[in-house]
N, CA, C and O atoms as a MOPAC input file, in Angstrom:
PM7 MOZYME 1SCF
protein

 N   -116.93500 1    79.78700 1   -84.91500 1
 C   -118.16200 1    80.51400 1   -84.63900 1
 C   -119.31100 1    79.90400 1   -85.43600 1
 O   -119.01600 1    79.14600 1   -86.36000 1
 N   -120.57000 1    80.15600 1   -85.17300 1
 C   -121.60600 1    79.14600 1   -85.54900 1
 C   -121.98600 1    80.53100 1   -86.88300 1
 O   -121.74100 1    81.73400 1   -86.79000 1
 N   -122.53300 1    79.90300 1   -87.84400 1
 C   -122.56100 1    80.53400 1   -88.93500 1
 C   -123.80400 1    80.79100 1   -88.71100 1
 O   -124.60600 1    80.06100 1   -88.12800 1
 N   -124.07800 1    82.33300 1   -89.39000 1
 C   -125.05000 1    83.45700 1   -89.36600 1
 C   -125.70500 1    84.18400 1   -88.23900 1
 O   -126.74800 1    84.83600 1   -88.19300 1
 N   -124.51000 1    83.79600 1   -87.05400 1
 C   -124.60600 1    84.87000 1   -85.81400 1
 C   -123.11400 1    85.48500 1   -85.87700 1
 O   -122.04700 1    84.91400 1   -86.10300 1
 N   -123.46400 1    87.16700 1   -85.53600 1
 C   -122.62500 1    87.95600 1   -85.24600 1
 C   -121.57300 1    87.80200 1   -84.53600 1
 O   -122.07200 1    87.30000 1   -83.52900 1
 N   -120.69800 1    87.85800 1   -84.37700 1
 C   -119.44800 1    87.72600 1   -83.48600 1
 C   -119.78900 1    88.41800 1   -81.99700 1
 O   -119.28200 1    88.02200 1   -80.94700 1
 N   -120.53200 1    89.28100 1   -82.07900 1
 C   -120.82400 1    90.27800 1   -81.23900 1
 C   -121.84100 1    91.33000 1   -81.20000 1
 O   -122.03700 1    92.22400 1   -82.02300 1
 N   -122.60400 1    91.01300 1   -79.83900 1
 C   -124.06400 1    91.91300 1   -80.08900 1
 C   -123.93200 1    92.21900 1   -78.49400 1
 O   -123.32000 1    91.58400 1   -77.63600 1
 N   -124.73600 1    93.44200 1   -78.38300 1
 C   -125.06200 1    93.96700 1   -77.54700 1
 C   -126.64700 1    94.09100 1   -76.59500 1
 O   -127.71000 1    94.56700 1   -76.99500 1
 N   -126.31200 1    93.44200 1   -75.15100 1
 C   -127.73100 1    93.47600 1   -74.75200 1
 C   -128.06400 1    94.70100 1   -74.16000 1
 O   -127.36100 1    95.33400 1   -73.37400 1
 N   -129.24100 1    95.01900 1   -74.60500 1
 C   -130.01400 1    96.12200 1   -73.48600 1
 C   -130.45300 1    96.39400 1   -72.19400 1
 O   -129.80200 1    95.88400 1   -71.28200 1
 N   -131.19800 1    96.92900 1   -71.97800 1
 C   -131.39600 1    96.57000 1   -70.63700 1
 C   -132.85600 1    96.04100 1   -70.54400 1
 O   -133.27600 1    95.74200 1   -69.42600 1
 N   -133.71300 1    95.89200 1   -71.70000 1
 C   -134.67100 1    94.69000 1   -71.57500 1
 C   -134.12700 1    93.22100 1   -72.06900 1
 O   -134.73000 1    92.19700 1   -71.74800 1
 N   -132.74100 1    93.19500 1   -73.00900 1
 C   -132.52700 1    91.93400 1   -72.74100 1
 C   -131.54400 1    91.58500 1   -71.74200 1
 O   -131.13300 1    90.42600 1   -71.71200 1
 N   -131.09400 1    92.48500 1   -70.87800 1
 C   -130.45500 1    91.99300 1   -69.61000 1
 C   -131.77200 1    91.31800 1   -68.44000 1
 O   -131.70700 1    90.46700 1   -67.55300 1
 N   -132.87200 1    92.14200 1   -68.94700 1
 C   -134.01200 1    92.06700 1   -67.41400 1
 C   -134.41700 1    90.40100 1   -68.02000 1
 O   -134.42200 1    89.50800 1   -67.17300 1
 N   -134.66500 1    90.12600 1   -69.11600 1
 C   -134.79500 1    88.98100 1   -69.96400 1
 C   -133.89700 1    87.88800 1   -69.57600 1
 O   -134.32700 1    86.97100 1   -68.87600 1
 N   -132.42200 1    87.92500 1   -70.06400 1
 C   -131.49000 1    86.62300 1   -69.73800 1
 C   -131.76300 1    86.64600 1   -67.55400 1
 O   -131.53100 1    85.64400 1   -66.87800 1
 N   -132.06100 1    87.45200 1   -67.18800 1
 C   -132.28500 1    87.66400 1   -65.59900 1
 C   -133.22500 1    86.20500 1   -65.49800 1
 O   -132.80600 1    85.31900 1   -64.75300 1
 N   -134.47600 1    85.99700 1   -66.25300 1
 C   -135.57800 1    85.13900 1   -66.27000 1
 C   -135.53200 1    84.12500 1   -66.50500 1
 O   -136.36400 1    83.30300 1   -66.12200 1
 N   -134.37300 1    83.82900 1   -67.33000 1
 C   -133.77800 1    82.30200 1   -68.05500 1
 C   -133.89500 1    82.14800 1   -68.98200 1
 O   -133.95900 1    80.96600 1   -69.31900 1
 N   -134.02700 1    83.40700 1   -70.26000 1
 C   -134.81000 1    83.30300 1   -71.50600 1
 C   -133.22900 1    82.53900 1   -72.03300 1
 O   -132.06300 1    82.87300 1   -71.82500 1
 N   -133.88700 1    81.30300 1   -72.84900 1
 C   -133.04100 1    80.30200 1   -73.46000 1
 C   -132.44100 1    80.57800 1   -74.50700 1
 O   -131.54900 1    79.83500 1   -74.91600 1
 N   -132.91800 1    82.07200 1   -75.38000 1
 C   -132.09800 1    81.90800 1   -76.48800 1
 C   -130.83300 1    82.72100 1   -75.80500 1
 O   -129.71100 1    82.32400 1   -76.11800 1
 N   -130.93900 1    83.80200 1   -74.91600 1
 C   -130.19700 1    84.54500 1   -74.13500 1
 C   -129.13000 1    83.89800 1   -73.39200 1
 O   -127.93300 1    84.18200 1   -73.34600 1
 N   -129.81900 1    82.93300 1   -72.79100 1
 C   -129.09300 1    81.89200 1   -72.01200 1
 C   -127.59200 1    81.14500 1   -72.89700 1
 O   -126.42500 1    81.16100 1   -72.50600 1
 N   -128.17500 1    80.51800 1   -74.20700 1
 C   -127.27100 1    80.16800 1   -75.13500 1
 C   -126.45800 1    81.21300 1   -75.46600 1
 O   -125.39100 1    81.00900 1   -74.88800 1
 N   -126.40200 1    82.24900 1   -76.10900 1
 C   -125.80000 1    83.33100 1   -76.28500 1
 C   -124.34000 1    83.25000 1   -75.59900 1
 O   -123.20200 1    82.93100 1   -75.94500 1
 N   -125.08100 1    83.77600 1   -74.28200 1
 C   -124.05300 1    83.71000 1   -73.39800 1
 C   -122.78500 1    82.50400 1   -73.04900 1
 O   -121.60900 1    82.68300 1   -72.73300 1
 N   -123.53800 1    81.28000 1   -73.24600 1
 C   -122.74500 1    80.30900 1   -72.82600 1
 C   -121.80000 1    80.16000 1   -74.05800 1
 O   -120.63600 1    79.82900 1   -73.83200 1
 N   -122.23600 1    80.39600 1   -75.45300 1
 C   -121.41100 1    80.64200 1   -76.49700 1
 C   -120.41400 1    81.35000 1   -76.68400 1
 O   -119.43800 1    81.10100 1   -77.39200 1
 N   -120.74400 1    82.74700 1   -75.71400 1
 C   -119.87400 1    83.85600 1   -75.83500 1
 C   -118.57300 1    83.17600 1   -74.74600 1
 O   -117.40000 1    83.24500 1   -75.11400 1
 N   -118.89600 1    82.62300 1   -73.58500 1
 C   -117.94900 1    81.45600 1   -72.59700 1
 C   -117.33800 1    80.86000 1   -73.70100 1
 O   -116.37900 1    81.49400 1   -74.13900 1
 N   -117.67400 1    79.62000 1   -74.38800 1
 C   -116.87600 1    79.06100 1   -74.86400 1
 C   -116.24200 1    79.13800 1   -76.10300 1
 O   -115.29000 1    78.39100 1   -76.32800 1
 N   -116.57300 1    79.81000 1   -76.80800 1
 C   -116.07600 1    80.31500 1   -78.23900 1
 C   -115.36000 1    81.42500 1   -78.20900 1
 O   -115.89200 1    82.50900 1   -77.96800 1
 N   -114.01800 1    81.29000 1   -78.45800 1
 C   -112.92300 1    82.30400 1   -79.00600 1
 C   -113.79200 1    83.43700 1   -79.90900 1
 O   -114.69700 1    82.90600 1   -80.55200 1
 N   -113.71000 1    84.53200 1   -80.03400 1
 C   -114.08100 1    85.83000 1   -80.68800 1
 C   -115.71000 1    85.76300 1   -80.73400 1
 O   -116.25000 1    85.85000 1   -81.83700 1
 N   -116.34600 1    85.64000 1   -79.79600 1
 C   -117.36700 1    85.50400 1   -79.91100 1
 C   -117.74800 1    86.30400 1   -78.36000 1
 O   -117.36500 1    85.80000 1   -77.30400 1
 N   -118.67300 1    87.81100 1   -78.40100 1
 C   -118.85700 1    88.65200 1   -77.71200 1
 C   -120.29100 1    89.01500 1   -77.18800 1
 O   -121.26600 1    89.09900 1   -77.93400 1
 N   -120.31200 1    89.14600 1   -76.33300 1
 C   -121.76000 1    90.10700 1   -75.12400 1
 C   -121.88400 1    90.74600 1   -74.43800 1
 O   -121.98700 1    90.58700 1   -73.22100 1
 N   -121.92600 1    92.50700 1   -75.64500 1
 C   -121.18800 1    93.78000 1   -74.63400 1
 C   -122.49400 1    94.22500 1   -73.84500 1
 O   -123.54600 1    94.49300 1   -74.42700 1
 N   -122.35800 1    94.27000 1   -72.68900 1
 C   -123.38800 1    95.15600 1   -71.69500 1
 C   -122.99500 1    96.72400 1   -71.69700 1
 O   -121.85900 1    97.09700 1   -71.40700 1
 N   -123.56900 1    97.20900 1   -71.89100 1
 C   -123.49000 1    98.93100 1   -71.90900 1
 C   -123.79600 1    99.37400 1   -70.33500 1
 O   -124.82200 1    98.88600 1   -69.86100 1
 N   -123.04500 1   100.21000 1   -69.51200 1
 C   -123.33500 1   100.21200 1   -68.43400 1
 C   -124.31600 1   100.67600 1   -67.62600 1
 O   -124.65800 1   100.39900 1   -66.47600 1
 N   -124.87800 1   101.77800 1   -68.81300 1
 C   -126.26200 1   102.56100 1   -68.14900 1
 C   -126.95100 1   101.79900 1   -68.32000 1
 O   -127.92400 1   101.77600 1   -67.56700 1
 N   -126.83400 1   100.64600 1   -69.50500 1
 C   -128.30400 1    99.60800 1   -69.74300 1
 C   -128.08100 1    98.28800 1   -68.14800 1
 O   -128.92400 1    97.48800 1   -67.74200 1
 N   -126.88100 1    98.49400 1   -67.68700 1
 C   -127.49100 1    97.70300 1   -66.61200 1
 C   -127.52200 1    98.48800 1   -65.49700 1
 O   -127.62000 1    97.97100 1   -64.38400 1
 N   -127.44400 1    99.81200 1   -65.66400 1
 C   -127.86400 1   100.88400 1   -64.62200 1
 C   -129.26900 1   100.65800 1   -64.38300 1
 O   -129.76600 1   100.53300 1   -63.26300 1
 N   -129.99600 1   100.60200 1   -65.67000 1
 C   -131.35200 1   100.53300 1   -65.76600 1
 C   -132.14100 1    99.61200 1   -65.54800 1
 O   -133.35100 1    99.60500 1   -65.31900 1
 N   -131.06800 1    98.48900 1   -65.66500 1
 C   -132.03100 1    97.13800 1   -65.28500 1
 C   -131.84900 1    96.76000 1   -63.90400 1
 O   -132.68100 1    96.00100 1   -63.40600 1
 N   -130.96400 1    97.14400 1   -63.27500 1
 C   -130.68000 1    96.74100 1   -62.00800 1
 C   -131.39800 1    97.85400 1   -61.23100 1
 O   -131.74000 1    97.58500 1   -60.08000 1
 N   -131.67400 1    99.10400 1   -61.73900 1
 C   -133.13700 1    99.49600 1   -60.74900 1
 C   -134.57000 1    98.80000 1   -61.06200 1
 O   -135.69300 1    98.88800 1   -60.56500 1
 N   -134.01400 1    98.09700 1   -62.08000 1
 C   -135.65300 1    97.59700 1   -62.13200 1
 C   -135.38600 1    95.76000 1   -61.18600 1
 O   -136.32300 1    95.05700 1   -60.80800 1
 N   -134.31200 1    95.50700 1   -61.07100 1
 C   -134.39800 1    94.20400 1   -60.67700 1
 C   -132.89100 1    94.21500 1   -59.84600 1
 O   -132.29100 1    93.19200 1   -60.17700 1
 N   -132.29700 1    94.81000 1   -59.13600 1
 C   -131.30800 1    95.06700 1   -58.29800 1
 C   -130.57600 1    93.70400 1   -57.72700 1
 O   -129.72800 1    93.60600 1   -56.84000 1
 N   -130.97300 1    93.05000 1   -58.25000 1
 C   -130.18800 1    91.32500 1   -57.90900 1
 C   -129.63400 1    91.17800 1   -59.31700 1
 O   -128.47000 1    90.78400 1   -59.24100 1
 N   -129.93900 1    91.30900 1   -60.28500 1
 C   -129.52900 1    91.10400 1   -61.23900 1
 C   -128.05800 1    92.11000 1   -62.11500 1
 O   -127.45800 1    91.94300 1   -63.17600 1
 N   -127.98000 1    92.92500 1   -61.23500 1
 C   -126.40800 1    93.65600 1   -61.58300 1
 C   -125.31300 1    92.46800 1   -60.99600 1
 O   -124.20400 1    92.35900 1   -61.51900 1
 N   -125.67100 1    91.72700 1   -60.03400 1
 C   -124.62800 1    90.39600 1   -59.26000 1
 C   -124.32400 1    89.75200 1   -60.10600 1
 O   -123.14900 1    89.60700 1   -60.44200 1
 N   -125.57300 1    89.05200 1   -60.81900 1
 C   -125.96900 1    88.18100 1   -61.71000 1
 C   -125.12100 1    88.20500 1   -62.75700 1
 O   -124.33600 1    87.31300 1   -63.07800 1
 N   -125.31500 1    89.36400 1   -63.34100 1
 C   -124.39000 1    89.20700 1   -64.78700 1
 C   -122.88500 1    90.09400 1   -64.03000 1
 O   -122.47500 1    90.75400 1   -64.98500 1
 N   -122.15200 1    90.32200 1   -63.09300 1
 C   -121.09200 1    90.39900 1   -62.70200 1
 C   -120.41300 1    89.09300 1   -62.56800 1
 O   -119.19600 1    88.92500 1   -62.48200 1
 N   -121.47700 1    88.04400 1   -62.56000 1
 C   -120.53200 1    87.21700 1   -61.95700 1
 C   -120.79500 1    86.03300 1   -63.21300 1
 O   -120.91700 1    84.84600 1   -62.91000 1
 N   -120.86900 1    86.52300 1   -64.70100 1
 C   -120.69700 1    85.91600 1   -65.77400 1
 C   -119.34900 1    86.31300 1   -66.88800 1
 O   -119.37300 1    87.04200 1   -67.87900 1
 N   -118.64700 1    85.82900 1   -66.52200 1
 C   -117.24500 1    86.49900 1   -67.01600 1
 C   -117.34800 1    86.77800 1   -68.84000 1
 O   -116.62900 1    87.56700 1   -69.45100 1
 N   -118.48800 1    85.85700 1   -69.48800 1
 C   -118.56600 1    86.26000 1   -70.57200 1
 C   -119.15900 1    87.11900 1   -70.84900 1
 O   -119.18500 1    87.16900 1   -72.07900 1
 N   -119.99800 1    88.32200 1   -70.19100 1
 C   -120.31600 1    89.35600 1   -70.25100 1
 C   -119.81600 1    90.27700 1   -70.47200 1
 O   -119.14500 1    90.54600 1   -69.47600 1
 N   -119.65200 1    91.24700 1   -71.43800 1
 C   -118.15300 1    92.26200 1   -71.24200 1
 C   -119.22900 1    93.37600 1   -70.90800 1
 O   -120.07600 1    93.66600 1   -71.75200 1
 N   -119.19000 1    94.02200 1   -69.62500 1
 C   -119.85600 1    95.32200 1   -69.43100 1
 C   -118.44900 1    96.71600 1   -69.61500 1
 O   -117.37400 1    96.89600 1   -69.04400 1
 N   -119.33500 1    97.58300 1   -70.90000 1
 C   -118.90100 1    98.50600 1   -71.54400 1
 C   -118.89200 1    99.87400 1   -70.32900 1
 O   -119.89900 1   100.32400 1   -69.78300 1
 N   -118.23400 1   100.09300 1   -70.23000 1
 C   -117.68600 1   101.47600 1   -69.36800 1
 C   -118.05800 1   102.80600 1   -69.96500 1
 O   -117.59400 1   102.93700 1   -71.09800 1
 N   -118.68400 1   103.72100 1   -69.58000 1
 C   -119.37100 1   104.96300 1   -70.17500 1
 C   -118.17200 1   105.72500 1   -70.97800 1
 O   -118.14800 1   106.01500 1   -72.17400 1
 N   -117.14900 1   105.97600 1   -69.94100 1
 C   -116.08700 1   106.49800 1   -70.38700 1
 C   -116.03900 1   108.02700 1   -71.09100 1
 O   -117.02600 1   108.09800 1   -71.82200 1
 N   -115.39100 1   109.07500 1   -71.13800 1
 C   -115.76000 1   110.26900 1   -72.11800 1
 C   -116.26300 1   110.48600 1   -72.93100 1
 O   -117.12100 1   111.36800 1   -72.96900 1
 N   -115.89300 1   109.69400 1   -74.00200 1
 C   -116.75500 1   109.80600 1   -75.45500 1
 C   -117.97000 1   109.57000 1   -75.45000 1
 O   -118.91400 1   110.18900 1   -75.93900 1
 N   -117.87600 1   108.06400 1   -74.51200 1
 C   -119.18000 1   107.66600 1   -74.33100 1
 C   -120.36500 1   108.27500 1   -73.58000 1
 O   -121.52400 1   107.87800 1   -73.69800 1
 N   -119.93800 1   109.33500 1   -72.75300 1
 C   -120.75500 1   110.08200 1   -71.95600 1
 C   -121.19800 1   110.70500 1   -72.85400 1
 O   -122.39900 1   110.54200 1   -73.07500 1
 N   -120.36800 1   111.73200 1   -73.79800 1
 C   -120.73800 1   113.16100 1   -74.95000 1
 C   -121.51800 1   112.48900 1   -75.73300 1
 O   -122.46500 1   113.23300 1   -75.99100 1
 N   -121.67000 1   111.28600 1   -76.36300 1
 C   -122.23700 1   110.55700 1   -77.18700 1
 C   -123.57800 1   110.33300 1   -76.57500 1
 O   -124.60200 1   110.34600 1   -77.25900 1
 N   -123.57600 1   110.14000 1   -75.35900 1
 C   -124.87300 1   109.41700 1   -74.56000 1
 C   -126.05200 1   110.68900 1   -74.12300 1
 O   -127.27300 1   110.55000 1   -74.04900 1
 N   -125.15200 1   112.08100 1   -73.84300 1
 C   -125.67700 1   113.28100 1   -73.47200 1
 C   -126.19600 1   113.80900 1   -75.08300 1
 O   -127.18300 1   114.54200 1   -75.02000 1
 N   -125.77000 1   113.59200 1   -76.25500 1
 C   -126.24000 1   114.16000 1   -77.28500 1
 C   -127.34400 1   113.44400 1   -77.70900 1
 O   -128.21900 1   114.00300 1   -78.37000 1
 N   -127.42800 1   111.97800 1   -77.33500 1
 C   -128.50400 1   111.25600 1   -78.00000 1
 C   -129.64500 1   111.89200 1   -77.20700 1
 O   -130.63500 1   112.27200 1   -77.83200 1
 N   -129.56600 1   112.08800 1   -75.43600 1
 C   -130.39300 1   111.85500 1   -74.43200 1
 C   -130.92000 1   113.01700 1   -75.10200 1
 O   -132.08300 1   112.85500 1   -75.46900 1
 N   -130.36500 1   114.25500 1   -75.40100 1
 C   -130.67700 1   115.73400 1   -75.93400 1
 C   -131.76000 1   115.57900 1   -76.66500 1
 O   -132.79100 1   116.22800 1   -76.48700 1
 N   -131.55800 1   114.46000 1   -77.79000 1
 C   -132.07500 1   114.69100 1   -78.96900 1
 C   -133.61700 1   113.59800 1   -78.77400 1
 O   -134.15200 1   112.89300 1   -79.63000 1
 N   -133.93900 1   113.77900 1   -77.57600 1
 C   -135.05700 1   112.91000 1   -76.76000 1
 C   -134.42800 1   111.30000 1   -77.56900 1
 O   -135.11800 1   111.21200 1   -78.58500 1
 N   -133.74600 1   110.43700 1   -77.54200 1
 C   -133.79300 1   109.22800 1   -77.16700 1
 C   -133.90300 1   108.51100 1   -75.59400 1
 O   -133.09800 1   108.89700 1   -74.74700 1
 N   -134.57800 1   107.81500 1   -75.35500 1
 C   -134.66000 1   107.60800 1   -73.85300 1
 C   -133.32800 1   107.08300 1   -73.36300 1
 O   -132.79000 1   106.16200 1   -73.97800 1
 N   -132.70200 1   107.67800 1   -72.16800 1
 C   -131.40000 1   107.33500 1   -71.59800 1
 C   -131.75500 1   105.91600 1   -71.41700 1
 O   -130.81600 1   105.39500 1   -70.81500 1
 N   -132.42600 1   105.28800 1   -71.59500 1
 C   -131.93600 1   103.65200 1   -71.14600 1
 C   -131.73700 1   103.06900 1   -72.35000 1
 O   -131.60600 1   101.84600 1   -72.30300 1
 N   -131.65800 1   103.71800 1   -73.70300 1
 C   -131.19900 1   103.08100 1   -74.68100 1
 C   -129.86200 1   103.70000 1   -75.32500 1
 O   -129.23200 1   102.90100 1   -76.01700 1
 N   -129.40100 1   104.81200 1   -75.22600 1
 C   -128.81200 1   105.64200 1   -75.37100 1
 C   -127.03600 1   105.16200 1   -75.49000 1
 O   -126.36200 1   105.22800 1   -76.51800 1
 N   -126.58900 1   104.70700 1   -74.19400 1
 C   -125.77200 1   104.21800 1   -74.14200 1
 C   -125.71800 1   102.39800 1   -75.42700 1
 O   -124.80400 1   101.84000 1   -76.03400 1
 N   -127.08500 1   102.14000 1   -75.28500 1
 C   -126.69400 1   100.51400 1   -76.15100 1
 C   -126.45200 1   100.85400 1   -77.71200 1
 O   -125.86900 1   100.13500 1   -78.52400 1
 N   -127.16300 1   102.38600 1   -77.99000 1
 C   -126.72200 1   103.12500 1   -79.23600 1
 C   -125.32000 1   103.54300 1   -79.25200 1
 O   -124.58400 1   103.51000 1   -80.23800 1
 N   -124.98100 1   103.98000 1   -77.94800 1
 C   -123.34700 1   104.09500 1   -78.79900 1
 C   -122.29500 1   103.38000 1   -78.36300 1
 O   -121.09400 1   103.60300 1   -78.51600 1
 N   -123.16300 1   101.98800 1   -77.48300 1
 C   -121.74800 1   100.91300 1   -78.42200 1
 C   -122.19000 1   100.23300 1   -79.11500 1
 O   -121.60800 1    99.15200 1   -79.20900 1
 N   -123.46600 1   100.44900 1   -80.00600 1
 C   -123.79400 1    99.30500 1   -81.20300 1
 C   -123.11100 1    99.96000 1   -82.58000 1
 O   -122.86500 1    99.40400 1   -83.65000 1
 N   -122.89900 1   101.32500 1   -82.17300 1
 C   -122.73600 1   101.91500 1   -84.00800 1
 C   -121.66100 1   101.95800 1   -84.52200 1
 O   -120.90300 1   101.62800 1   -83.61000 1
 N   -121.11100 1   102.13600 1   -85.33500 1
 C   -119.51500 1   101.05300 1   -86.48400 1
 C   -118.64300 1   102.25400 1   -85.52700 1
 O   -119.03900 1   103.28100 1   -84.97500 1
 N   -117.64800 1   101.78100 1   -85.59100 1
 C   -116.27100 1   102.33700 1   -84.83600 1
 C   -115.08200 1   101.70900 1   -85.11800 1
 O   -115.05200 1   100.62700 1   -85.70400 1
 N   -114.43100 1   102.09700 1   -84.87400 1
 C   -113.09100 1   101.35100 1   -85.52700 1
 C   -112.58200 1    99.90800 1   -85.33700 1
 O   -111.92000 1    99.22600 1   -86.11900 1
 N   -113.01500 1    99.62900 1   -84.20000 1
 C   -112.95400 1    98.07100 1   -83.83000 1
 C   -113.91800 1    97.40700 1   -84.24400 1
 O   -113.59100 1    96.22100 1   -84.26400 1
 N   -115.11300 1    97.58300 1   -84.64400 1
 C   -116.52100 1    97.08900 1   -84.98800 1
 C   -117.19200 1    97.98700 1   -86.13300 1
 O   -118.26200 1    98.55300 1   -85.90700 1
 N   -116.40000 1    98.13300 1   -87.63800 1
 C   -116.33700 1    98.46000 1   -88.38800 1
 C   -118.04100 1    98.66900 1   -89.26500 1
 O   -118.35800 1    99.58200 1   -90.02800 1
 N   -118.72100 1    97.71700 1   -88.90400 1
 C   -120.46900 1    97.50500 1   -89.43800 1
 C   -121.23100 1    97.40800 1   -88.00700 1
 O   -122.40500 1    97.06700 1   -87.85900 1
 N   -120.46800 1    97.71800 1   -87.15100 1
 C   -121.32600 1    97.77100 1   -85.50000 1
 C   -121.73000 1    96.39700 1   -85.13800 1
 O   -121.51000 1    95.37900 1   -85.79500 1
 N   -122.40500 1    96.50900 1   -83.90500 1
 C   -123.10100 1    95.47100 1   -83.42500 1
 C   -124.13700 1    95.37200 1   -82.94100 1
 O   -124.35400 1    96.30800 1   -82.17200 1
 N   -125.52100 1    94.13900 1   -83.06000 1
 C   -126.41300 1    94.51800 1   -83.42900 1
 C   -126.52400 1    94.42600 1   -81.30000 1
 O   -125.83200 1    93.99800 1   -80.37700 1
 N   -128.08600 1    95.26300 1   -81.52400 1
 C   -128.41200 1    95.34000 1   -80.00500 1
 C   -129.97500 1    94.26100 1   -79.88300 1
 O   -130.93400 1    94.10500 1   -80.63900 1
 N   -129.65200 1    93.76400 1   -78.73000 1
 C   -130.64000 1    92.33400 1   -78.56100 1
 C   -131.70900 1    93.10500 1   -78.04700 1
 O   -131.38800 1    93.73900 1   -77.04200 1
 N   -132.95400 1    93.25900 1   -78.44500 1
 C   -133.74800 1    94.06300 1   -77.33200 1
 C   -135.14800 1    93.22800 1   -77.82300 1
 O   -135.33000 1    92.77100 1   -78.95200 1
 N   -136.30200 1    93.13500 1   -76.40700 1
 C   -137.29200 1    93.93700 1   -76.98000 1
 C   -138.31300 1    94.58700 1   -77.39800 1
 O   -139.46200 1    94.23300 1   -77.66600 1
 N   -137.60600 1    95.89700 1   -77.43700 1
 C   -138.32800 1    96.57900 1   -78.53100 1
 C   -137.31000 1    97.55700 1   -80.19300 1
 O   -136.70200 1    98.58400 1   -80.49500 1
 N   -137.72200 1    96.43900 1   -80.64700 1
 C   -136.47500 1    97.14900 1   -82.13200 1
 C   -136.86100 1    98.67400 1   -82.21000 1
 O   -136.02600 1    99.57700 1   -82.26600 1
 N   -138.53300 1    98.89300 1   -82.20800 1
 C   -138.83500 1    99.90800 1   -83.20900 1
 C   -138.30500 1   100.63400 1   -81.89400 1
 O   -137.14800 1   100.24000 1   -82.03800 1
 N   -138.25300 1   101.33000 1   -80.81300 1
 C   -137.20600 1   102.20000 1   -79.98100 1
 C   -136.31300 1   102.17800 1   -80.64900 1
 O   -135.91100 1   103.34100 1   -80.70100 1
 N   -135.53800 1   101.39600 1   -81.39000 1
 C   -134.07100 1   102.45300 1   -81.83600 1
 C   -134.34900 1   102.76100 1   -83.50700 1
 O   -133.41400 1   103.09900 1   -84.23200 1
 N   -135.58000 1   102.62200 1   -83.96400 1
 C   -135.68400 1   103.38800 1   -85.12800 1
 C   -135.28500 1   104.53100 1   -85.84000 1
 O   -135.89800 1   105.57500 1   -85.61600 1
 N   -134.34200 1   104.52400 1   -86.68000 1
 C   -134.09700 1   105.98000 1   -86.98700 1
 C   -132.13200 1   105.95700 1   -86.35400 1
 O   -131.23900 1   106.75100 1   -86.64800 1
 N   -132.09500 1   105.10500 1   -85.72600 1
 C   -130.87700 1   105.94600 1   -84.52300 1
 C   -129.83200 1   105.16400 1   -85.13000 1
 O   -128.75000 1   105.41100 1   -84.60000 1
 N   -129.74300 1   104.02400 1   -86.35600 1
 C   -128.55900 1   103.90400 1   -86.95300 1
 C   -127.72000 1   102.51300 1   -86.45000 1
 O   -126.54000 1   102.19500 1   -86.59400 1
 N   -128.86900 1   101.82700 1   -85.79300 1
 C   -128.27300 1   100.60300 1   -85.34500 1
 C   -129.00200 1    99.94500 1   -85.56700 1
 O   -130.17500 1   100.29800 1   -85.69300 1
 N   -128.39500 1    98.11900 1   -85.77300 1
 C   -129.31200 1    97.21100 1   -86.35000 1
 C   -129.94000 1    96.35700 1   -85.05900 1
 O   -129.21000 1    96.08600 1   -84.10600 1
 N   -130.67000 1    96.14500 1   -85.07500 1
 C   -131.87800 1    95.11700 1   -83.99600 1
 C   -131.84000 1    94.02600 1   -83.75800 1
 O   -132.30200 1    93.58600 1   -84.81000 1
 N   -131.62600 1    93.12600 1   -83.12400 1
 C   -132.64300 1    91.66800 1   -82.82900 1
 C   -133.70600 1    91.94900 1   -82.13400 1
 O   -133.73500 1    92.67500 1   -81.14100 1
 N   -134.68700 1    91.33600 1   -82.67200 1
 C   -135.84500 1    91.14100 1   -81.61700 1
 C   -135.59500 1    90.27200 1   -80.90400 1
 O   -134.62600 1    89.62100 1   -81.29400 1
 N   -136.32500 1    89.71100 1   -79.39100 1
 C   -136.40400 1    88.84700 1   -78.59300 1
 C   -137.82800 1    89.30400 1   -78.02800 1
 O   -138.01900 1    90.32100 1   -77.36200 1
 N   -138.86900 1    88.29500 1   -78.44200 1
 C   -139.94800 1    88.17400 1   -77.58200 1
 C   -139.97500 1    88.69300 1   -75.92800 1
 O   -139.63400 1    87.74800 1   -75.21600 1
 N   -140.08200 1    89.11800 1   -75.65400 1
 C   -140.46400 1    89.29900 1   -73.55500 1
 C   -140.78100 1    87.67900 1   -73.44200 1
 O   -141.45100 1    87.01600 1   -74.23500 1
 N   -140.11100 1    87.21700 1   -72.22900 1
 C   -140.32100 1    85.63000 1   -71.72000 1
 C   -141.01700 1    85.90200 1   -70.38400 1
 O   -141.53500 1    86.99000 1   -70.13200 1
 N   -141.00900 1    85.18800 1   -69.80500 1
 C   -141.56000 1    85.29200 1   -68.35800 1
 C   -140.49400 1    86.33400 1   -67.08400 1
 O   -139.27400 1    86.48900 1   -67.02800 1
 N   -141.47100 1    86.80800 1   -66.31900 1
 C   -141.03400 1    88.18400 1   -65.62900 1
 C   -141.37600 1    88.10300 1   -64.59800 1
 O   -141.18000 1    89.02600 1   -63.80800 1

């Protein structure tokens, strides 16, 4: 693994609408997450719920990138996603909050690629920024 990137980060659904555009650091990411053993790019599923109403070609797109791991809502993940939505976080980030935060397999979490960092302020997960590229 290339030293001082995470093993595993999570895109949003502005950096899903982003790698959609060809953004290059996104682009690399991914192709890293292809060829490098333990090296991960979890999609949260409402975050490409959200991006694929905003760009509906692009749910194909990253289906048909096998290094993508799109995260499944699943029970917990629903109760988790309905308590954040409660507590006014906007549902299109909601879900990338609860698969970024420490859990037993991902003990210090994983960070979420977005952006906008300051949206998950407060909510207990760590950030990358990524500039907006062309749209």
């Amino acid at each position: 693994m290339s030293p001082g990137l995470p093993a595993g980060v999570v895109f949003d659904h502005s950096a899903l609408l982003t790698l959609g555009v060809g953004h290059p650091v996104l682009s690399a990411l991914v192709v890293q997450a292809h060829r490098e053993s333990g090296r991960h790019v979890f999609v949260p599923a409402v975050c490409l719920a959200a991006a694929s109403s905003m760009r509906p070609a692009l749910g194909e797109h990253v289906g048909r990138l096998p290094a993508l791991e799109v995260v499944e809502l699943g029970y917990a993940g629903a109760l988790s996603v309905g308590r954040l939505v409660e507590q006014g976080v906007d549902w299109q980030l909601a879900h990338a909050v609860t698969v970024a935060r420490p859990d037993p397999e991902w003990p210090a979490g994983r960070p979420v690629v977005t952006e906008s960092p300051k949206a998950y302020a407060g909510l207990g997960v760590v950030t990358i920024h990524i500039p907006p590229y062309l749209r």
